[in-house]
C-alpha positions, -999 to 999 in steps of 0.1 A, spaced: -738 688 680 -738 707 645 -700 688 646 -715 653 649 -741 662 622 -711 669 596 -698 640 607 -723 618 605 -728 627 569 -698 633 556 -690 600 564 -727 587 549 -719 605 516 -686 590 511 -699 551 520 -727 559 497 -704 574 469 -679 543 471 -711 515 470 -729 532 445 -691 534 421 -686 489 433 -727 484 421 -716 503 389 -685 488 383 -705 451 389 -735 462 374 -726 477 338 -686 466 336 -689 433 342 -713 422 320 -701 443 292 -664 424 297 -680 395 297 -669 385 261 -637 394 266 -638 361 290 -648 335 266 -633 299 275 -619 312 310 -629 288 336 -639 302 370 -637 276 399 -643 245 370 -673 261 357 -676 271 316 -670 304 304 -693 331 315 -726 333 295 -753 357 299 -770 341 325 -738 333 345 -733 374 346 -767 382 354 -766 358 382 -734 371 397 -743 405 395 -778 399 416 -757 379 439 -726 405 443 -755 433 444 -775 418 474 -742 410 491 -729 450 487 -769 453 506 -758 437 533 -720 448 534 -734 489 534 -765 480 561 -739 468 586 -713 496 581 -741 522 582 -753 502 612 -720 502 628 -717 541 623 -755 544 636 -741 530 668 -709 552 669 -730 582 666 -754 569 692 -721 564 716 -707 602 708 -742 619 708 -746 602 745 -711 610 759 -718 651 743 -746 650 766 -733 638 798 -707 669 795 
């Protein structure tokens, strides 16, 4: 059991570690590179302003939500699966 356990959250603190680096990198990075993209066009829209940031970095933020809720679900589950085969041995 102690073996699941470590398990469990080893894997739980690397997942957290890697989201909480992507919500960084999309959180502070992007909008302070921002100006470096003056007059590029993304998919035929202007350049990226201050509100065209903010708005992708709400949208790429509740996105990585969702993305980490159904890994961690997904793992929930494995662990559900190994905990019940450990106690039919």
């Amino acid at each position: 059991m102690e073996d699941l356990k470590a398990f469990y959250w080893r894997r739980v603190k690397v997942l957290t570690v890697i989201f909480l680096i992507a919500w960084i990198i999309i959180a502070v990075i992007l909008p302070v590179t921002s100006p470096l993209l003056k007059g590029v066009r993304i998919f035929g829209l202007p350049s990226m302003h201050w509100y065209m940031n903010a708005f992708i970095v709400i949208v790429i933020g509740v996105i990585l939500i969702f993305v980490y809720s159904a890994i961690m679900n997904k793992l929930d589950k494995e662990l559900k699966k190994k905990v019940s085969e450990e106690e039919l041995l």
